[in-house]
N, C-alpha and C positions, 0 to 999 in steps of 0.2 A: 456522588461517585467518589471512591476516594481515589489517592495518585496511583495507587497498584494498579488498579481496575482501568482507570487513564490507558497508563503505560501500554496495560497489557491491549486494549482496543486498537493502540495504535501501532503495535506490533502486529497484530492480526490483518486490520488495515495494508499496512505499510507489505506484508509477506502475499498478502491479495491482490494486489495490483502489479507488485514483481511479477506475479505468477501468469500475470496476464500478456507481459510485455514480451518484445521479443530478446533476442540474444544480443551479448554484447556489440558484436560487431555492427547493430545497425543502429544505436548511436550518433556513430562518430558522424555518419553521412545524413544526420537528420537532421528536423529546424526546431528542436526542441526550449522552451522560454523558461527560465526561473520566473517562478510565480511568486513565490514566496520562500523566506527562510528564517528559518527560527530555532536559535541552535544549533546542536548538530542534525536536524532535520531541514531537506531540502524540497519542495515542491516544484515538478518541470509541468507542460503543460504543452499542446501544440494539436492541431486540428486534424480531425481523424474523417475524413474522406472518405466514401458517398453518406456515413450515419452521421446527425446531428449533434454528437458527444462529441466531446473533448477528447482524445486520447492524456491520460495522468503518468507523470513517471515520479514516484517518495523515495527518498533516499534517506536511508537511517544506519548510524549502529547500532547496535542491542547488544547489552550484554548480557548473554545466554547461551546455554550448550543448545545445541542444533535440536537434541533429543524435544527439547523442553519446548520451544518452537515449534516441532512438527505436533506437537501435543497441544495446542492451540489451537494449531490449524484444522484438526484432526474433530477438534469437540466441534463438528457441527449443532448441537444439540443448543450452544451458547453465542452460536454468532450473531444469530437475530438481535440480543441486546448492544453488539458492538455497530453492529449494522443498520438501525432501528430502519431509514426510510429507505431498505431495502426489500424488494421481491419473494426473491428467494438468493440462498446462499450457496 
């Protein structure tokens, strides 16, 4: 893989999991754990009640117009390779 391809998996990533979480406001009142950090990337992490999963929360910037973004998000046809031990997308 080269770094492009990197990047961009973990922009996909990173904009998947946003997309999962709730709004700002619920945050502040949570018990949310730094798991790890690496850069300007951040991983939280905190237990997600009656399923077995973890709740994830990634924190990144990306430097990109929003367009180019939703145009990522959007190529379902390519998330399988960013996603590989995923289900469905």
């Amino acid at each position: 893989m080269t770094r492009g391809s990197l990047r961009r998996g973990a922009v996909l990533l990173g904009w998947l999991m946003l997309s999962l979480l709730p709004g700002p406001g619920a945050w502040a009142a949570s018990d949310w754990t730094l798991v790890r950090e690496q850069g300007p990337v951040r991983l939280w992490a905190r237990a997600n009640p009656p399923g077995p999963f973890q709740a994830l929360r990634l924190e990144m910037r990306v430097a990109a117009r929003p367009a180019a973004l939703l145009a990522v998000l959007r190529d379902t046809a390519n998330h399988r390779p960013w996603l590989p031990g995923s289900r469905e997308v």
